[in-house]
Backbone bond lengths (Angstrom), bond angles and torsions (degrees), N, CA, C in turn:
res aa  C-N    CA-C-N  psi(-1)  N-CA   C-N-CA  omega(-1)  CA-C   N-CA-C  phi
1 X - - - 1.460 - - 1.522 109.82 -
2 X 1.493 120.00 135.27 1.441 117.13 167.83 1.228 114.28 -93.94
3 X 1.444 100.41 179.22 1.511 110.70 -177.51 1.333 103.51 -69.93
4 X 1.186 108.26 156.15 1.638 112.88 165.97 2.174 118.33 -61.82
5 X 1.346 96.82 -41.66 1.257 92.95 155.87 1.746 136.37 -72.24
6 X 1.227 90.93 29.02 2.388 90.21 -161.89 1.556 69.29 -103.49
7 X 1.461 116.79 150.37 1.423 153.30 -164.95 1.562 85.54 -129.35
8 X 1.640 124.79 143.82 1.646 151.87 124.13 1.271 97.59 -73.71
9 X 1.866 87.28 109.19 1.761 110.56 150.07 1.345 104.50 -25.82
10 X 1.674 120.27 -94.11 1.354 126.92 152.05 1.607 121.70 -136.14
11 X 1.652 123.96 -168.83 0.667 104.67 -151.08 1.855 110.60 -76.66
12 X 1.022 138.93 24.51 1.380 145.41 175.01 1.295 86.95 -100.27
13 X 1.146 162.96 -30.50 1.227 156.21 -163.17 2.150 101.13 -93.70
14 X 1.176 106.67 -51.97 1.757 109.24 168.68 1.656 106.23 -53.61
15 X 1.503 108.16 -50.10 1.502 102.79 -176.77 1.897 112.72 -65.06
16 X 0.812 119.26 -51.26 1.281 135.48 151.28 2.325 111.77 -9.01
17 X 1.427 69.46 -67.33 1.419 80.38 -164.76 1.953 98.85 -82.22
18 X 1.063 108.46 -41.46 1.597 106.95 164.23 1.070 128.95 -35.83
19 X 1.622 104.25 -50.48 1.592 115.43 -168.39 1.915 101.39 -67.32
20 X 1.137 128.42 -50.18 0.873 132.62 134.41 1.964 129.14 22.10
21 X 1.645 85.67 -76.21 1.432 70.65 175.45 1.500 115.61 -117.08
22 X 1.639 96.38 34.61 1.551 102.26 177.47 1.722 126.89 -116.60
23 X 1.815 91.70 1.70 1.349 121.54 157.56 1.399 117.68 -6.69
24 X 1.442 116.33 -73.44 1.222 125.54 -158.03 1.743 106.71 -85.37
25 X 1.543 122.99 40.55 1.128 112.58 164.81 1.955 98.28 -140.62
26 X 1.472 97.02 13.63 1.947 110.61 151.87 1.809 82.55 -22.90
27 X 1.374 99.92 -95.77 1.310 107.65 -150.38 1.185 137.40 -35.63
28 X 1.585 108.58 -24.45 1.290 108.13 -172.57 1.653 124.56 -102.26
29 X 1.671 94.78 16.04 1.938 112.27 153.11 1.476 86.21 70.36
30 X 1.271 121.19 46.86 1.828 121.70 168.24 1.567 100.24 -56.69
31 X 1.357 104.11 156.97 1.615 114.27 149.93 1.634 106.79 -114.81
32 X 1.341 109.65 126.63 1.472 122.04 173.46 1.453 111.90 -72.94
33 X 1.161 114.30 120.56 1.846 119.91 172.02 1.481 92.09 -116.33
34 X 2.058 113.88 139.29 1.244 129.08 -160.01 2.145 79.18 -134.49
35 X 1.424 95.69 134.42 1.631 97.33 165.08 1.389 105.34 -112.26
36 X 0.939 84.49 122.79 1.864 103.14 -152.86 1.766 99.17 -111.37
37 X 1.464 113.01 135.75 1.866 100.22 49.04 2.008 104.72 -113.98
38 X 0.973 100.37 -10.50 1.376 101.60 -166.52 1.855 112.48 -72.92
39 X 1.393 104.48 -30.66 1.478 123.15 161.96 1.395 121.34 -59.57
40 X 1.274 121.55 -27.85 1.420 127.89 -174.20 1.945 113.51 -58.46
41 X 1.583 99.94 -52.66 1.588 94.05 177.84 1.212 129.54 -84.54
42 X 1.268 109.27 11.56 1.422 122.08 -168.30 1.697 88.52 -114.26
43 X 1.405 150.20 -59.25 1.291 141.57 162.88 1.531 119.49 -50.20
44 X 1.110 128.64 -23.10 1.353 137.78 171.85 1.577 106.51 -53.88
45 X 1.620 107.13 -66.62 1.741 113.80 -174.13 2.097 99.09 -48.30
46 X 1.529 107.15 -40.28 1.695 97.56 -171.40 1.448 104.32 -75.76
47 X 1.136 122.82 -39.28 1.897 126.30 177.63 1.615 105.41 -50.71
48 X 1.640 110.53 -38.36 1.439 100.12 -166.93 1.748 96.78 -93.82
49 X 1.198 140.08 -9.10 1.329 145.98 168.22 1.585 102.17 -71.74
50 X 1.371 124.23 -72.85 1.104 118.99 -169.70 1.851 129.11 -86.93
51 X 1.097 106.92 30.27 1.111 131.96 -151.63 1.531 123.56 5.46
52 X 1.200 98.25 77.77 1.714 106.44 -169.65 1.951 101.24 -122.45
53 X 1.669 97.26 157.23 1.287 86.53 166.17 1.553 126.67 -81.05
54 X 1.236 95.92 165.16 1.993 104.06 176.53 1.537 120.79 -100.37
55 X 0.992 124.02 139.49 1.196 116.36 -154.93 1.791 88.98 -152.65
56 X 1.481 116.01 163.99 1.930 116.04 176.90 1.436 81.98 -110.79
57 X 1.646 102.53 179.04 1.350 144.50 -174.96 1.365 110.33 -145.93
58 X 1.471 106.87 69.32 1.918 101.87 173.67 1.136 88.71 -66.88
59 X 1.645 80.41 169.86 1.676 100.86 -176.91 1.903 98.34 -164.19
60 X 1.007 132.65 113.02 1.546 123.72 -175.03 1.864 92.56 -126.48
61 X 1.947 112.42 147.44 1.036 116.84 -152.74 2.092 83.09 -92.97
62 X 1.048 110.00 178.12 1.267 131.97 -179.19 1.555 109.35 -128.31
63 X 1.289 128.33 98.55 1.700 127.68 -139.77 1.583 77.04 -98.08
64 X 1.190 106.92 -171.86 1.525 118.39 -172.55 2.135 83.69 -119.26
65 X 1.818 93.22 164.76 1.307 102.74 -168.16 1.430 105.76 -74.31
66 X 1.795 107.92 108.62 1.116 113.27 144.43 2.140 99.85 94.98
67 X 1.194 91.02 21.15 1.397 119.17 171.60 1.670 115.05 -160.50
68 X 1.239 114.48 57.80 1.575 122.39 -166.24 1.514 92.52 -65.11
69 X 1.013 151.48 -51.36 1.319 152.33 167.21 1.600 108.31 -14.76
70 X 1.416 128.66 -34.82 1.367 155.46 -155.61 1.668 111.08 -102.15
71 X 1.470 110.75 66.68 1.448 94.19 -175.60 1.491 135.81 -65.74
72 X 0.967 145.58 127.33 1.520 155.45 161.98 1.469 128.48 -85.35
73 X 1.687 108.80 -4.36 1.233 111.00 -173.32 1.439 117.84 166.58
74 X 1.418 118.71 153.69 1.537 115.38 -174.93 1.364 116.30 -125.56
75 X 1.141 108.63 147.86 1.523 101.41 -178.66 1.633 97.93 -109.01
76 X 1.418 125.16 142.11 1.619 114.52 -165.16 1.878 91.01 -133.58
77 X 1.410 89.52 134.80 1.895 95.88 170.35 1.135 113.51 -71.06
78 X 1.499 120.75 160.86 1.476 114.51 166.52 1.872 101.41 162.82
79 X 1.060 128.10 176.17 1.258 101.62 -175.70 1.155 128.64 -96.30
80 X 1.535 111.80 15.24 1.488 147.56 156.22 1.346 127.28 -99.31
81 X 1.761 120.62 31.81 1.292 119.20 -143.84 1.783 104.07 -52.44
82 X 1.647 101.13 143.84 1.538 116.34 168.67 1.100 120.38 -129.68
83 X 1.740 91.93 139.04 1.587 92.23 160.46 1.860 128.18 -96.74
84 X 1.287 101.98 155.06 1.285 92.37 -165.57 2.044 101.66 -147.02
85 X 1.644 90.85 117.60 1.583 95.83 -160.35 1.779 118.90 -99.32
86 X 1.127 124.83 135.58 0.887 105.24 178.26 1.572 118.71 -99.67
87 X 1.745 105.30 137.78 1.189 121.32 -123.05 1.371 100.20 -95.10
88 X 2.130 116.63 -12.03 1.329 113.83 177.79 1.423 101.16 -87.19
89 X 1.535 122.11 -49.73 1.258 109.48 173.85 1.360 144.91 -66.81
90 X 1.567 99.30 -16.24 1.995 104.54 147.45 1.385 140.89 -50.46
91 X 1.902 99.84 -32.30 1.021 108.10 -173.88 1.642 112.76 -76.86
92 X 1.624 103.34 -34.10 1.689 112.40 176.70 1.759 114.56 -62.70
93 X 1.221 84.28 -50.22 1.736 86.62 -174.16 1.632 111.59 -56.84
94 X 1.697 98.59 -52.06 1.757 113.81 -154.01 1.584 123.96 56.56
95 X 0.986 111.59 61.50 1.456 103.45 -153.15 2.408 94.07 -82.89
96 X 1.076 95.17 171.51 2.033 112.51 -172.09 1.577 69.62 -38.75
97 X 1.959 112.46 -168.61 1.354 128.33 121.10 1.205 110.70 -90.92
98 X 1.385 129.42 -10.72 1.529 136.52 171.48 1.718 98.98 -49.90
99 X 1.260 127.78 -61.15 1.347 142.53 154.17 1.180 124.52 0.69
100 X 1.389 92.52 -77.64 1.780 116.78 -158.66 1.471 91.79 -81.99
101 X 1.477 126.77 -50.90 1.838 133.81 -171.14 1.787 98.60 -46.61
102 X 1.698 100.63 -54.26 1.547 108.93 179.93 1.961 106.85 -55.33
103 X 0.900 100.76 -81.70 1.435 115.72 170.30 2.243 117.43 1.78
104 X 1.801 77.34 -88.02 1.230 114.70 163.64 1.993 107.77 -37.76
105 X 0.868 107.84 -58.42 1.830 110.26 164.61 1.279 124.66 -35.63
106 X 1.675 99.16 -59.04 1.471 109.46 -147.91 1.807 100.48 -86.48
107 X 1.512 112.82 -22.96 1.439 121.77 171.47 1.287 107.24 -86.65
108 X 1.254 126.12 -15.69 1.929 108.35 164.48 1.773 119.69 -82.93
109 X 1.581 98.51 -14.48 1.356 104.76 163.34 1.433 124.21 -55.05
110 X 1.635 84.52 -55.71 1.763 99.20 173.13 1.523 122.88 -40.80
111 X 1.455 108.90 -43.66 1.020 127.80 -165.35 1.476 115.57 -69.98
112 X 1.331 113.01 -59.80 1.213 148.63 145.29 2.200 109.07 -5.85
113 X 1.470 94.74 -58.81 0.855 116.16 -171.79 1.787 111.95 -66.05
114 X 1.362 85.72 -65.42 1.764 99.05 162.59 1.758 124.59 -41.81
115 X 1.452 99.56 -19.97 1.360 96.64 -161.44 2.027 102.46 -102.26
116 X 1.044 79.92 -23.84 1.520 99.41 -166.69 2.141 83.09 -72.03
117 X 1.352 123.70 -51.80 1.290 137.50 -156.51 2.023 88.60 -60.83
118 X 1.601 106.65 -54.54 1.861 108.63 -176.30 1.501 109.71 -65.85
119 X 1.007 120.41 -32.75 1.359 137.27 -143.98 1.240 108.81 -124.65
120 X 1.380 132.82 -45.91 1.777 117.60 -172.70 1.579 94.53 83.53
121 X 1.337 98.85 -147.90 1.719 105.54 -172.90 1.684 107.65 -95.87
122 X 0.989 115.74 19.23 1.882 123.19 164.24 1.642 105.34 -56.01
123 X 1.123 108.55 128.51 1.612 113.32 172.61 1.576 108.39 -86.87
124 X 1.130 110.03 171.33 1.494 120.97 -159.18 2.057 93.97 -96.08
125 X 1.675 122.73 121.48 0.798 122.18 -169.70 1.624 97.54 -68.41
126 X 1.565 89.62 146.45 1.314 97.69 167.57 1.768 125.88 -93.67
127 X 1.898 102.81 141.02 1.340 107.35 -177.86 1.590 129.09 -85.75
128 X 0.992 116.46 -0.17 1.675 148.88 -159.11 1.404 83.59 -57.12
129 X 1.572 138.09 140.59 1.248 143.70 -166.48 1.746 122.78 33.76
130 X 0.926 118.26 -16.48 1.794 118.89 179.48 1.007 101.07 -80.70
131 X 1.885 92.14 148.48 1.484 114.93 157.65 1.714 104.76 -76.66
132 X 1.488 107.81 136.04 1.356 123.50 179.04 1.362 112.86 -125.55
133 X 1.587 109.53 154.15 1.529 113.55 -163.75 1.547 83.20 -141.75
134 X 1.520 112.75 126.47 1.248 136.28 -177.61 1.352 108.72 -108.20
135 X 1.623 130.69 97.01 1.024 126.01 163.03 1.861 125.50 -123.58
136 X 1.824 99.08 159.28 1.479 121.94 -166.97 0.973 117.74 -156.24
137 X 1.298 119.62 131.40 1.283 127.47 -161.65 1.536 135.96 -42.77
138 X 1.856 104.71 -19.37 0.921 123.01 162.46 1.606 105.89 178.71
139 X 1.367 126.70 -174.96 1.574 130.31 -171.39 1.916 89.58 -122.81
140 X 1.354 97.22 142.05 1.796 106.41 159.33 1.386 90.71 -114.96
141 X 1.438 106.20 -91.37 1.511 120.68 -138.30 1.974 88.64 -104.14
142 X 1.521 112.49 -26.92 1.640 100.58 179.13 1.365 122.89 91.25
143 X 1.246 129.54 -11.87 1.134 133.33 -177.87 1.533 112.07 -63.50
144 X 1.234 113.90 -62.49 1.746 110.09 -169.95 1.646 106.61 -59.34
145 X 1.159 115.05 -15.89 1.320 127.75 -153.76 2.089 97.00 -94.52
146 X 1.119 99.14 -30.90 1.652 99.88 -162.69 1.587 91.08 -86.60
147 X 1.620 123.89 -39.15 1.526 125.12 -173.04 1.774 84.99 -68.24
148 X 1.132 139.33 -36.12 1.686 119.62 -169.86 1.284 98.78 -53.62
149 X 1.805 101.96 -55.03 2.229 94.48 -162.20 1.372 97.37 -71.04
150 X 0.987 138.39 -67.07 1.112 130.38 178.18 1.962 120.57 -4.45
151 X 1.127 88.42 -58.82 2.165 105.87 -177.53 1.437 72.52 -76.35
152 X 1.774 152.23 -104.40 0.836 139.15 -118.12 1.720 105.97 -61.34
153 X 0.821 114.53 -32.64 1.587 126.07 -177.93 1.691 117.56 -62.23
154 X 1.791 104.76 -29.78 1.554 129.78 175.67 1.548 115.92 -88.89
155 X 1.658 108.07 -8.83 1.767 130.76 -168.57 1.487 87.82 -100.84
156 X 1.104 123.41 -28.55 1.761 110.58 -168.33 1.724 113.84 101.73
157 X 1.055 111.43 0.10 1.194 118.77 176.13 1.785 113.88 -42.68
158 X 1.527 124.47 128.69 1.467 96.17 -157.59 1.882 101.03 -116.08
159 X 1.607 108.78 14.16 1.429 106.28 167.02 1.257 101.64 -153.36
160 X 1.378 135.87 126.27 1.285 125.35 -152.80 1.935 96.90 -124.31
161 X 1.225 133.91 87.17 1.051 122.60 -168.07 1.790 104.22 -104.43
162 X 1.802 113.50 130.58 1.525 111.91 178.01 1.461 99.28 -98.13
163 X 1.324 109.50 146.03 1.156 117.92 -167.37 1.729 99.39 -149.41
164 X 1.647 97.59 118.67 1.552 110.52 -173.28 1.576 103.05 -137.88
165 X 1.556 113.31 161.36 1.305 114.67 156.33 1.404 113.63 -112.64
166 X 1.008 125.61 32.83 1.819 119.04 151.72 1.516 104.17 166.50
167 X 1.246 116.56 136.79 1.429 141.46 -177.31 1.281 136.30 177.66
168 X 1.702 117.75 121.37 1.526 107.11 -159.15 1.215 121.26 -64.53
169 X 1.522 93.45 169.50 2.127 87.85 -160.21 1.135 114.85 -85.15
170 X 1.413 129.39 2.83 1.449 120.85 174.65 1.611 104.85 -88.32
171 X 1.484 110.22 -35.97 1.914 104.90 175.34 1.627 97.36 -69.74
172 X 1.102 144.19 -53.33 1.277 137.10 -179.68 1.746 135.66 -49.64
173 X 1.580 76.77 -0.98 1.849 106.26 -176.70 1.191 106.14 -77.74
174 X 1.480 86.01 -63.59 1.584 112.53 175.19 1.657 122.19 -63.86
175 X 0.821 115.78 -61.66 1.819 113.27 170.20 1.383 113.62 -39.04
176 X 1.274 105.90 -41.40 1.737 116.69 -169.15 1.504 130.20 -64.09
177 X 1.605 86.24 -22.24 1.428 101.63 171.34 1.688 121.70 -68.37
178 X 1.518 117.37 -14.73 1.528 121.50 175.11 1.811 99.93 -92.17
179 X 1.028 118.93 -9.62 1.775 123.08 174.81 1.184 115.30 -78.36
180 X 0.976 108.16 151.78 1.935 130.14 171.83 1.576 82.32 -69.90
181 X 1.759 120.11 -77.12 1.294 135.88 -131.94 1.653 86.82 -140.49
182 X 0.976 123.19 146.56 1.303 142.95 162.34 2.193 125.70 -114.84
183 X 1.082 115.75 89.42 1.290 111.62 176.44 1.417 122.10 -81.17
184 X 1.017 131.40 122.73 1.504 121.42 -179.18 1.845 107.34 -149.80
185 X 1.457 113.51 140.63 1.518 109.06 -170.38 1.434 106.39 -100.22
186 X 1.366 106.11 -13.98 1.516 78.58 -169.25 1.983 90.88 -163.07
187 X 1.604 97.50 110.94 1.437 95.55 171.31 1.686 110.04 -122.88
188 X 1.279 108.93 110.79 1.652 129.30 174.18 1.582 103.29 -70.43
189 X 1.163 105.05 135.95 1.670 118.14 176.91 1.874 102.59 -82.54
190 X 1.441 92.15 -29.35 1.683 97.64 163.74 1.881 128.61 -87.85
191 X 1.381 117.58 91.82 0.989 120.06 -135.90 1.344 106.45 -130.26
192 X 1.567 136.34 94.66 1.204 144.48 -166.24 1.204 120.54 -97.40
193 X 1.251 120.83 -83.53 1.681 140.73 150.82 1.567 115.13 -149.62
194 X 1.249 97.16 137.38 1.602 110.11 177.54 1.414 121.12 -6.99
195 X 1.334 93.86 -74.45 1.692 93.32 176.05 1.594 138.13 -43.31
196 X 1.002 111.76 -0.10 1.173 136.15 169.13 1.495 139.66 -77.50
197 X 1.240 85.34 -9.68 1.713 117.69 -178.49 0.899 107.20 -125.64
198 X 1.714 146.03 28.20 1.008 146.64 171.44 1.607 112.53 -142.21
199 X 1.438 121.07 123.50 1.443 114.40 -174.52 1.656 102.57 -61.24
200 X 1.013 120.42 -47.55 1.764 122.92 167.48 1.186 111.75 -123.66
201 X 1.596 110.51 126.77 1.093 142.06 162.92 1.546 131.72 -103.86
202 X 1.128 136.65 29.88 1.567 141.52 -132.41 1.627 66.30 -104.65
203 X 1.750 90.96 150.16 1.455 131.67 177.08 2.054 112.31 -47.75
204 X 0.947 114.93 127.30 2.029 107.27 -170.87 1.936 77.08 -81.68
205 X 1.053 82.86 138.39 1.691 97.95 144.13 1.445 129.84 -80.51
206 X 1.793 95.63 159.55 1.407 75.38 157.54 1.426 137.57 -90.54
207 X 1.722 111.99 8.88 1.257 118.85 -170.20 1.435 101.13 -78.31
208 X 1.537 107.17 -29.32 1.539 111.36 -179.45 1.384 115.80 -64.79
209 X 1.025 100.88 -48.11 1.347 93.80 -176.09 1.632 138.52 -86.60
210 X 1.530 101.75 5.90 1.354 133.01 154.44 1.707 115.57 -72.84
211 X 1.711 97.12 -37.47 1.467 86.00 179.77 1.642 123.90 -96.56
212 X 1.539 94.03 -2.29 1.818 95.67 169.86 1.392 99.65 -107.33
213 X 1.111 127.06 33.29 1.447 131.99 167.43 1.481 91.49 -93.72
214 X 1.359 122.82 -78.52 1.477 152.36 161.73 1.478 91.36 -0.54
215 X 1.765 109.14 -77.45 1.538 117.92 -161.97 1.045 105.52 -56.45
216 X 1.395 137.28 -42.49 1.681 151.96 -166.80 1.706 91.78 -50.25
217 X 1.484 105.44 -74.71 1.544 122.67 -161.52 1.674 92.88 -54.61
218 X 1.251 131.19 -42.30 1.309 127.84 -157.10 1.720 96.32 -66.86
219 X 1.412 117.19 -71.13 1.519 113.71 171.76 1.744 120.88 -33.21
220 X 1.222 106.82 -50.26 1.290 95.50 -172.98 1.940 116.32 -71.13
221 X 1.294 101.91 -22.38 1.417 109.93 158.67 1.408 121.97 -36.18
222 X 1.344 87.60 -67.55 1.594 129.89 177.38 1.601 109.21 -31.01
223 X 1.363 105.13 -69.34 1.290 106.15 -167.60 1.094 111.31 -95.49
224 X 1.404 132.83 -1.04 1.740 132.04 140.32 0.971 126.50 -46.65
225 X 1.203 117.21 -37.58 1.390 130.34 177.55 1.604 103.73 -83.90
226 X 0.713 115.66 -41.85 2.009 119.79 165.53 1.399 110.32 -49.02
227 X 1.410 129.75 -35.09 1.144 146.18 -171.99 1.587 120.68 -98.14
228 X 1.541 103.33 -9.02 1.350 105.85 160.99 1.199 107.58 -126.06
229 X 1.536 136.76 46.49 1.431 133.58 147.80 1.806 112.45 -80.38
């Protein structure tokens, strides 16, 4: 654990140091999911440490009617896509199921779209018995992050480990509760937004993260083929 004052160079430097202390689940042939885009270079350094594949975790919010700002629910990628609602703010809103069915559509399109943009026509690996390692660049408030375990937890996923380099400890309380295991390096009681804990933080692209998608798949090629000489 770091100090609450230790700063990430950037985020190759968090992944770096993540992978690190996520070593000891080599063995158990994880697949790394990054909620990207900002998650992507920071799960990349642990995918290429622990030699697992890389894979995303869309996730698009489900706004309430006519206050989209207002989430009620998530729709999560995967090759089981789920939805997953949250059950205090359903109850306030109540929104149709005419709504949510519409809703629920028009954000797996999105998704859909996004995935097709990293990926081409690659299907979304499936989590159904694996240990999984959920990483992001960091936690604020936790929300997009709790609807992921949540769907991964509803996918069959059979070890669900979150894995961050900095997030305050009361949202990390809370998120943690959809985890097997929770990893995290560094939670400051002084707690603003992410970026703040990082000497550079500049926006991931999406070119970036198309091209450490690329690099990901290339290694694991790589060392398949190492493995069948």
């Amino acid at each position: 654990m770091l100090s609450g004052g230790t700063k990430f160079k950037d985020r190759t430097d968090a992944g770096c140091r993540l992978a690190q202390a996520l070593t000891r689940f080599a063995g158990a042939k994880p697949l790394v999911l990054a909620l990207p885009r900002g998650g992507v270079p920071v799960a990349f350094e642990v995918a290429k440490v622990l030699h697992a594949p890389l894979d995303l975790l869309l996730v698009r919010k489900i706004g309430a009617p006519g206050h989209a700002e207002y989430g009620i629910g998530a729709v999560v990628d995967g090759a089981n896509p789920q939805l997953v609602l949250n059950d205090e703010a359903f109850a306030v809103v109540r929104p149709s199921p005419q709504y949510v069915e519409a809703e629920t559509k028009r954000q797996l399109e999105v998704i859909e779209r996004r995935r097709k943009l990293y990926f081409g026509d690659r299907p979304a690996v499936s989590v159904s018995g694996r240990t999984v390692i959920v990483i992001d660049d960091g936690i604020a408030t936790g929300g997009t992050v709790r609807a992921a375990l949540k769907a991964l937890r509803k996918d069959g996923a059979a070890h669900i480990v979150l894995a961050v380099p900095v997030a305050p400890p009361e949202s990390l309380a809370l998120v943690g509760k959809d985890a097997d295991e929770t990893i995290c390096l560094s939670t400051p009681d002084l707690f603003v937004a992410v970026g703040n804990h990082y000497e550079t933080f500049d926006q991931t692209s999406d070119g970036e993260v198309i091209q450490l998608l690329r690099e990901a798949e290339r290694l694991g090629s790589s060392e398949a083929e190492e493995r069948r000489r």
